[in-house]
C-alpha positions, -999 to +999 in steps of 0.1 A: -781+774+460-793+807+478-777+842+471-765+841+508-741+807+505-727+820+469-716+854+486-704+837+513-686+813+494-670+839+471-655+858+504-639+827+513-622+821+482-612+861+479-600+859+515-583+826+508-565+842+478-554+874+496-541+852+519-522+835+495-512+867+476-495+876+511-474+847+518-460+847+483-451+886+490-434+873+521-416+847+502-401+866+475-393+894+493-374+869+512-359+848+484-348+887+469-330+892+500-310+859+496-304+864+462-289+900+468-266+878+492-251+856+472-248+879+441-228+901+462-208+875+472-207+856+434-196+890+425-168+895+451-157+856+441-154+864+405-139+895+408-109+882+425-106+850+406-105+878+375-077+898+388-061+866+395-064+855+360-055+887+347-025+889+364-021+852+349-028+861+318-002+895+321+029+866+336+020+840+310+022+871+286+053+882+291+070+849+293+057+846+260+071+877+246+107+864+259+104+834+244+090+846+212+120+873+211+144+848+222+125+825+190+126+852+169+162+865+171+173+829+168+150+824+139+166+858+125+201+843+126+191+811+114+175+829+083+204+851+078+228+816+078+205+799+050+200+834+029+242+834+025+242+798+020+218+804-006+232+830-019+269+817-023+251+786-038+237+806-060+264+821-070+285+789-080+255+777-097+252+809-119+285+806-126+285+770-137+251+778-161+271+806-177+302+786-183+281+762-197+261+788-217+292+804-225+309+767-237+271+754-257+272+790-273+305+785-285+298+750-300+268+761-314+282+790-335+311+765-345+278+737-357+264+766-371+294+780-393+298+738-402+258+742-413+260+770-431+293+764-450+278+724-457+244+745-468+267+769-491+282+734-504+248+720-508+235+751-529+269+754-550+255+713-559+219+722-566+231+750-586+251+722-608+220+698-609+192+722-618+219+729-641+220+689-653+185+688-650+180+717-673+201+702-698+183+665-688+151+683-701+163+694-731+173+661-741+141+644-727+125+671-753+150+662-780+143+625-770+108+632-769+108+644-807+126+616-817+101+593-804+075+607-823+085+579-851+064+550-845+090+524-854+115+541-832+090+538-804+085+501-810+121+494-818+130+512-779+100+491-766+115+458-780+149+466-767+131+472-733+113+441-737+148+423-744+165+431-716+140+422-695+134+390-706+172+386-706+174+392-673+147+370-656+143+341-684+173+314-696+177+321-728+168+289-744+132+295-736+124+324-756+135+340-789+130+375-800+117+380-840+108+348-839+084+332-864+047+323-853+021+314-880+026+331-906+040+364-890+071+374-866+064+381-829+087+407-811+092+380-785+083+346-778+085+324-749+085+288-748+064+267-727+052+232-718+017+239-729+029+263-757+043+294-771+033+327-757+036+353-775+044+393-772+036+421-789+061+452-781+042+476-807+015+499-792+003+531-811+009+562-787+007+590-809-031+601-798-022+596-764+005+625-766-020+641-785-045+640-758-023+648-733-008+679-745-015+708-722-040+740-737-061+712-747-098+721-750-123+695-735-135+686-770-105+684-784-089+661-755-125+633-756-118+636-798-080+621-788-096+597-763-116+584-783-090+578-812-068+563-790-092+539-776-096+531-817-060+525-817-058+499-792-086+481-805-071+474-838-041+467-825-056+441-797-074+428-831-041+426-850-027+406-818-052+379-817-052+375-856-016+371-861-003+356-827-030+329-810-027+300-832-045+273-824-018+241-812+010+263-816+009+292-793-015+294-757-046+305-758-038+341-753-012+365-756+004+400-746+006+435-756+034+452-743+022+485-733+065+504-721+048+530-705+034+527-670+010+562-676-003+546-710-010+514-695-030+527-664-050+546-693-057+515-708-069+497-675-091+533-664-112+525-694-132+497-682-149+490-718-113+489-738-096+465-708-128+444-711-130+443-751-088+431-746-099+406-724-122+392-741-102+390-773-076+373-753-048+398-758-041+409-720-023+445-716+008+445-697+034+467-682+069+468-670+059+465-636+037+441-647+052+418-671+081+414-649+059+399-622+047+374-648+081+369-660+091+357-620+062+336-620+073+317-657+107+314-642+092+296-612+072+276-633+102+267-654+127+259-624+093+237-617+098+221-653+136+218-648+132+199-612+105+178-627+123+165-653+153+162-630+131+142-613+125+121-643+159+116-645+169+106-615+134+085-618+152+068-648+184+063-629+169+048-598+147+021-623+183+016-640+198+007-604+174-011-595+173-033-622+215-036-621+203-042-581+184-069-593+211-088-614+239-080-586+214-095-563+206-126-582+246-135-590+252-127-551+224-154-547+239-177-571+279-171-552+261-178-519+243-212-530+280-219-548+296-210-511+270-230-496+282-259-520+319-258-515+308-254-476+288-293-480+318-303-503+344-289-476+322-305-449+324-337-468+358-339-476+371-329-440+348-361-430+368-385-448+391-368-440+391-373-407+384-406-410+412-419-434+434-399-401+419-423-376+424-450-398+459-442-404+461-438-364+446-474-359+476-490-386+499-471-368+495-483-333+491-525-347+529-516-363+544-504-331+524-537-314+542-561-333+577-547-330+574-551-293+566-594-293+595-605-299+614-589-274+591-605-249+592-637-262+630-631-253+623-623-220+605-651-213+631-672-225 
């Protein structure tokens, strides 16, 4: 392309764009002009439409403020009503809490004067037992002292043993002091299977000894381990003298009349097992009157049992007088059935010897009656 056609071509576009350039000038100098118009006039528009609204705004406003006065004035009085309602309520109520604060008050000082004057009562009998039980101590000490005799000890634990066997067991099945082998059992009871037998004698005097307080700890094992001594010789006395083969059980008991000592006994597992195994089986009150129920059981068992025998024996008996009863009703009923063929019999002939006594009757009356008609005839 030749220098001359570009510059030629480059004024055209330059002119073209100034001519451009110019219209759009025109144009918006125009479009200004319109725009000027109408904001004028937008401006007017909204500047009456917003003293119209104001003046809205100013009536709506004050109506308003009357009817919120108006609201509030009767809100005022309405308030006013409730607070004196409220407040004579109130009032009553108030007065009803302190009458009843005043009338609880009253009842309460009166329950409390009761209280204390019981309480007063109760301490004037407290005073009296700590009293008692002061003087209860003292004898349990003199008591104590007295029981340091052995044979007093077992004599109180065979009196304890008494009574209770008095009270659960008849007393046809056991005997106290009674003789077994060649010895004397506090108490023996008798059984199907045999006699069992109870010793009431323990040897306590080491256990007060290790119990004692200001023990030392040497001094308290030395009394444990006497006393554990002491119930071995005496579980070795027990089986000697009082499980005699065919005559008493198997095994028997020793008595123990304290529940503290007996617990001792069972705590030492080696001394319970060495009992054990001698057959001589420690009991206690508590204890021994559980076995006790359990022989009494077994003995209203032995008493219905042979009760049961008895009636056993009574019921053969019956049965056997049933049997003889039943043969000589047998032996009536074949004689009935006898007199009943005989009766049948009898009545037979003699209903016949009637019929033939009818038949002779009838021929007599026949020939009475001939001769008159022969007469007749005549």
């Amino acid at each position: 392309m030749s220098p001359i056609i570009l510059s030629v071509l480059i004024i055209v576009i330059i002119g073209i764009n100034l001519i451009f350039l110019i219209f759009s000038f025109k144009l918006f100098s125009s479009f200004n002009t319109r725009v000027d118009a109408l904001t004028q006039l937008f401006q007017g528009s909204l500047t009456q439409q917003f003293l119209q609204l104001t003046q809205n705004v100013s009536d709506n406003l004050a109506s308003s403020r009357k009817e919120l006065s108006e609201s509030l004035s009767l809100l005022s009085v309405s308030l006013q009503d409730r607070v004196e309602r409220l407040q004579s309520s109130n009032e009553a109520r108030l007065e009803d809490i302190r009458k009843n604060v005043e009338t609880k008050l009253v009842e309460n000082m009166d329950r409390n004067v009761s209280v204390v004057k019981e309480m007063t009562e109760q301490l004037t009998n407290l005073r009296g037992t700590a009293q008692r039980i002061v003087e209860i101590s003292q004898d349990i000490n003199q008591l104590s002292t007295i029981l340091q005799s052995p044979k007093l000890r077992g004599n109180i634990g065979e009196f304890q043993l008494e009574n209770m066997l008095k009270q659960i067991l008849p007393l046809k099945h056991f005997q106290m002091q009674a003789q077994v082998g060649e010895g004397r059992v506090d108490a023996a009871i008798y059984l199907k299977e045999g006699i069992l037998c109870i010793d009431s004698k323990f040897p306590l005097e080491n256990f007060r000894r290790m119990n004692e307080p200001n023990l030392r700890e040497e001094e308290k094992k030395k009394y444990s381990r006497d006393f554990a001594q002491d119930v071995r010789k005496h579980v070795d006395s027990i089986a000697a003298k009082y499980i005699v083969p065919d005559t008493t059980l198997d095994f028997a008991f020793m008595f123990i009349p304290a529940e503290s000592v007996y617990y001792e006994v069972l705590l030492n597992t080696e001394l319970h097992e060495y009992a054990l195994k001698k057959k001589v089986i420690p009991v206690s009150p508590n204890s021994l009157y559980a076995f006790l129920q359990t022989v009494a059981i077994g003995l209203r068992g032995m008493k219905i049992e042979q009760e049961a025998r008895r009636i056993e024996q009574l019921l053969l008996s019956l049965k056997k007088d049933f049997d003889t009863f039943k043969d000589r009703f047998r032996l009536i009923g074949r004689h009935l059935d006898n007199a009943k063929s005989q009766f049948t019999t009898a009545d037979a002939d003699v209903q016949r010897l009637d019929n033939r006594l009818s038949s002779l009757s009838l021929q007599g009356d026949t020939s009475e009656t001939l001769p008159s008609e022969d007469k007749n005839s005549e």
